[in-house]
N, C-alpha and C positions, 0 to 999 in steps of 0.2 A: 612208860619207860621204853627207852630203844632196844634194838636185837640184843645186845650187850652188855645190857642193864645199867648205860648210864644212864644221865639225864639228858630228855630230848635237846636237840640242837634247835635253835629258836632261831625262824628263818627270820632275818633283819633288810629292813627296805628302809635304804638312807634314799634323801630326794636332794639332786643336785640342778643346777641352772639348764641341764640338759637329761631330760626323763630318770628316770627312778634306775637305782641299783640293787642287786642282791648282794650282799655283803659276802664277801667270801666265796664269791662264784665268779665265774666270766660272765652271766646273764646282767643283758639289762635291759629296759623297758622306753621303748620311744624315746631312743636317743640317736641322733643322727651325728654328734662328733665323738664323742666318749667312749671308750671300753673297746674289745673287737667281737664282740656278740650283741646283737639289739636285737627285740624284739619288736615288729613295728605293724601295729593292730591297724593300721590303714593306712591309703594313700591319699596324703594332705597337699594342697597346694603350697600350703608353708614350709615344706621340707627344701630346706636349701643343699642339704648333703646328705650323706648317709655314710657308716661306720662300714668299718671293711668289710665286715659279713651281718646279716639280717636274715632273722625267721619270719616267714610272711606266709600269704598263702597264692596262688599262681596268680588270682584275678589281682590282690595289690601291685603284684608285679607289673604284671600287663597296661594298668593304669598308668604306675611310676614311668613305664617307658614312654607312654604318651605325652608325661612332661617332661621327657628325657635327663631322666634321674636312673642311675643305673649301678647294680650291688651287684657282687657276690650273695645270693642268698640259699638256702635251706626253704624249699618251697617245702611246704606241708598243707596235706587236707584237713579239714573240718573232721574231728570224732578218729582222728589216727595215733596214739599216743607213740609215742618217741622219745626216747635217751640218749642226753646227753652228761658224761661223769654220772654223779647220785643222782643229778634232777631229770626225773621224769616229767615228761610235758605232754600237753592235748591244746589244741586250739579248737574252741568254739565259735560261732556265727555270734556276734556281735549285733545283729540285723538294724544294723545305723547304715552299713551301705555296700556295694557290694565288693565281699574281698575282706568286709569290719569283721575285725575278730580277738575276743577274749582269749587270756593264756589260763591254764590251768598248770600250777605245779608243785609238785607232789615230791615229799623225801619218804625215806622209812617211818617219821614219825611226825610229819609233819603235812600242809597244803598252803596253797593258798590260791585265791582268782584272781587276776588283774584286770579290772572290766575298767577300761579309764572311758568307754562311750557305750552306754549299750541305748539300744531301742526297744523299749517292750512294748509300745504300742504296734500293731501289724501293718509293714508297709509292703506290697503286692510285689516289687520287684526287686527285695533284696530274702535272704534267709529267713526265716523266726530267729528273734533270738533264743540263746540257748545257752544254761546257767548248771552249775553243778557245788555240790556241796564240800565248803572248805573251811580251813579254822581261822584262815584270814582274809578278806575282803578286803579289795583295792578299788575305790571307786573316783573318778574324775568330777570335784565338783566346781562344773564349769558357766555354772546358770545361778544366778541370786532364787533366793525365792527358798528356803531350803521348806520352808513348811506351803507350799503355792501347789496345786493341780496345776500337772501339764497342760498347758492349753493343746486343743486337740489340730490334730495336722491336718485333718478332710476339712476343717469349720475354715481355716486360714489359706490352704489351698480354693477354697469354694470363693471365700472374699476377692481373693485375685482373681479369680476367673472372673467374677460380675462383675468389679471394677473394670478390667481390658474389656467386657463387650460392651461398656459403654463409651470406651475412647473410639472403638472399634466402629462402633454404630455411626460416630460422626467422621469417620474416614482419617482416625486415627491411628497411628500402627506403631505400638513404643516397641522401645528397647528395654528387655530385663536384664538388671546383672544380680548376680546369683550367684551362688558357690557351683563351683562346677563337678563336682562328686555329690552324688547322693539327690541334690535337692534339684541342679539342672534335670535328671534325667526322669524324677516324680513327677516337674514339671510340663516334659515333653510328654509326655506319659497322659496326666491331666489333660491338658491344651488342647492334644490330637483327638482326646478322647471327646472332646466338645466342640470336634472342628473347627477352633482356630488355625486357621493360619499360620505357620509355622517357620521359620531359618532359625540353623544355630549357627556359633562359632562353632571357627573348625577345634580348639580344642574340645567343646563340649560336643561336637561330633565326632570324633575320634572316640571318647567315652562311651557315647550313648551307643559303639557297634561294640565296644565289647560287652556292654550288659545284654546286649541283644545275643552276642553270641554265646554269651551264658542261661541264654533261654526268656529272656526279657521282651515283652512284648511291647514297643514304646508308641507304636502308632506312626503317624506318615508328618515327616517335617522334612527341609530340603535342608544345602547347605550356604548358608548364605555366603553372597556374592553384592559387592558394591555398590558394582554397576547395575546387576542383574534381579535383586531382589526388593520388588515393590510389593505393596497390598500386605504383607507380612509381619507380624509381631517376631522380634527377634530378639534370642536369648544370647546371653553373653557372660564371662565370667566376669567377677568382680574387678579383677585384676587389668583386664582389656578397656576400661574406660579411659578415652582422648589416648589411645594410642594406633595408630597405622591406620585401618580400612574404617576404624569406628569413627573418625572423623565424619564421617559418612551419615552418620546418625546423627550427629549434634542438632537435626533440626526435630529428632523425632521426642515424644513423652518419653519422661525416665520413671521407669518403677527399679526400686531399689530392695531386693530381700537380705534382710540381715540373719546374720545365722545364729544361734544357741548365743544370743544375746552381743557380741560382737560386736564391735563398731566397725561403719563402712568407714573401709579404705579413707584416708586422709583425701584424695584427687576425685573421689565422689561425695562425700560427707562435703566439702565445699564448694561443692558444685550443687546446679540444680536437682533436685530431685521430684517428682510431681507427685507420688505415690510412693509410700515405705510398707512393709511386709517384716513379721519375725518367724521364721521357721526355726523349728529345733528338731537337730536330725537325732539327738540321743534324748536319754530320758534325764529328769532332773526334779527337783521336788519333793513331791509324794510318791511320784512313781518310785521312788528309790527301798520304800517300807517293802513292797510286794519281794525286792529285788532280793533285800536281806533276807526277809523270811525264808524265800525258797533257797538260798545257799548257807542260811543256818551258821556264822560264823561264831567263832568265840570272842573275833577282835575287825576290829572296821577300821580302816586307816582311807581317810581323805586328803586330796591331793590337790591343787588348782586353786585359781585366785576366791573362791569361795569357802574354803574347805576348812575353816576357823566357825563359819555359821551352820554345816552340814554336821559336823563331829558335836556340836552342842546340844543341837535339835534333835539328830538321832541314837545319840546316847539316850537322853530323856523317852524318845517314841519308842525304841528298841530294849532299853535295858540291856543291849548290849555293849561293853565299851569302844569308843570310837577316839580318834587320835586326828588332830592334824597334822596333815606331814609340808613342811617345808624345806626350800631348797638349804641345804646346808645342815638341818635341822635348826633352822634360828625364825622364830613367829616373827611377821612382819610388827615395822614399825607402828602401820595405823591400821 
């Protein structure tokens, strides 16, 4: 019962073609045209706009500026709770990348988490994630596989590395393209650590100083240069292929890392590729049992092009109810 002794308000999350809504609030969840409050748990390459104000936390910001994406926003730390009207909020470390972070929010009689990417496996240069207990659970199921073990990230990071030393060995020097948050800078991070040779692009150099200046230690890579950069393995975003200076490269090996199951880009997927790579910078699968457990929900609501196979499976694994949510509220056709 509330202060009042009515009956609790039931916090309600419609899902529209642009991120999630709180019914009857101004909050909304990873939406970049919609509402004038979003909530926006990282900085994605795919974000074309952003809503007139946004709660993030400094390091999203600082990223979004380097793909000169620029808000009004409500910077907020990690573990700082804050109100706005009834809802009370906290953001947690998400630890998918650096700046990833879950919402926690809270009424008089009510909670819930919006974790739409978490990371539970430990990656050395972003937070732990960090989970809290709520009666509703939001999770992003963004990965097929709902009953699969995560395939582990040091086994798939190691594979890459033996593969480059032996294009390397014959005085070969590819090009990676790569996401450029999160997995570019694990990567430099790896590489350096195993004396590769190293250039990035300048956007994933521009990134890789602010995780440094957040205390991140990524090892010795330069920045690549056209003209100037020989003998070197060079990283690149997905996005940068057959565009300006990476002409440049057409003549080098292409390894290709696809993200949390993704397809490459249309101008790479048709192009050559020599070497393909899946990294997943959040967790999805199994890992998702441990996730529930420790947040203890009464209701699991799944969200994303998977989230008809996740609500089935873990209803059944959980014994908790779980829902899928789609845009509109309408289940797809197939």
């Amino acid at each position: 019962m509330s202060r009042t002794g009515t009956k609790p308000e039931p916090l309600r999350i419609i899902s529209t073609e642009d991120g999630l809504h709180l019914k009857d609030s101004i909050l909304w969840f990873d939406a970049i045209f919609s509402g004038s409050l979003s909530f926006i748990s990282e900085a994605s390459e795919n974000l074309r706009a952003l809503t007139p104000q946004i709660i993030t936390t400094e390091e999203t910001i600082k990223t979004l500026e380097v793909m000169r994406k620029k808000a009004k926003a409500l910077v907020c730390q990690y573990n700082r709770p804050f109100s706005i009207g009834r809802l009370r909020m906290e953001l947690l470390p998400s630890g998918h990348c650096l700046g990833g972070a879950s919402l926690y929010v809270e009424t008089d009689n009510n909670s819930l988490l919006y974790a739409p990417s978490v990371q539970s496996q430990k990656v050395t240069i972003h937070r732990t994630m960090q989970l809290k207990k709520a009666k509703i659970l939001i999770l992003g199921a963004h990965a097929p596989g709902p009953e699969s073990p995560a395939k582990n990230r040091n086994r798939e990071k190691e594979s890459l590395l033996q593969k480059l030393k032996e294009y390397v060995s014959n005085n070969q020097w590819p090009v990676i393209f790569c996401q450029s948050i999160s997995t570019a800078q694990e990567l430099t991070r790896h590489l350096s650590q195993n004396e590769i040779p190293l250039a990035v692009h300048q956007q994933i150099y521009k990134i890789n100083k602010i995780y440094e200046t957040y205390g991140s230690d990524l090892g010795l890579y330069s920045y690549f240069s056209p003209k100037r950069t020989k003998n070197k393995v060079v990283l690149s975003p997905l996005s940068s292929y057959r565009k300006g200076s990476f002409l440049s490269c057409s003549e080098r090996p292409v390894f290709a890392v696809q993200h949390n199951n993704n397809p490459l880009p249309d101008h790479l997927e048709q192009s050559r590729v020599d070497e393909r790579f899946q990294f997943y910078t959040s967790s999805y699968g199994l890992d998702f049992q441990d996730i529930i457990e420790k947040v203890a929900p009464k209701e699991i609501i799944f969200f994303g092009n998977y989230s008809n196979q996740y609500s089935e499976v873990f209803t059944r694994f959980s014994g908790i109810p779980a829902k899928a949510l789609f845009p509109n509220d309408q289940p797809p056709l197939f």
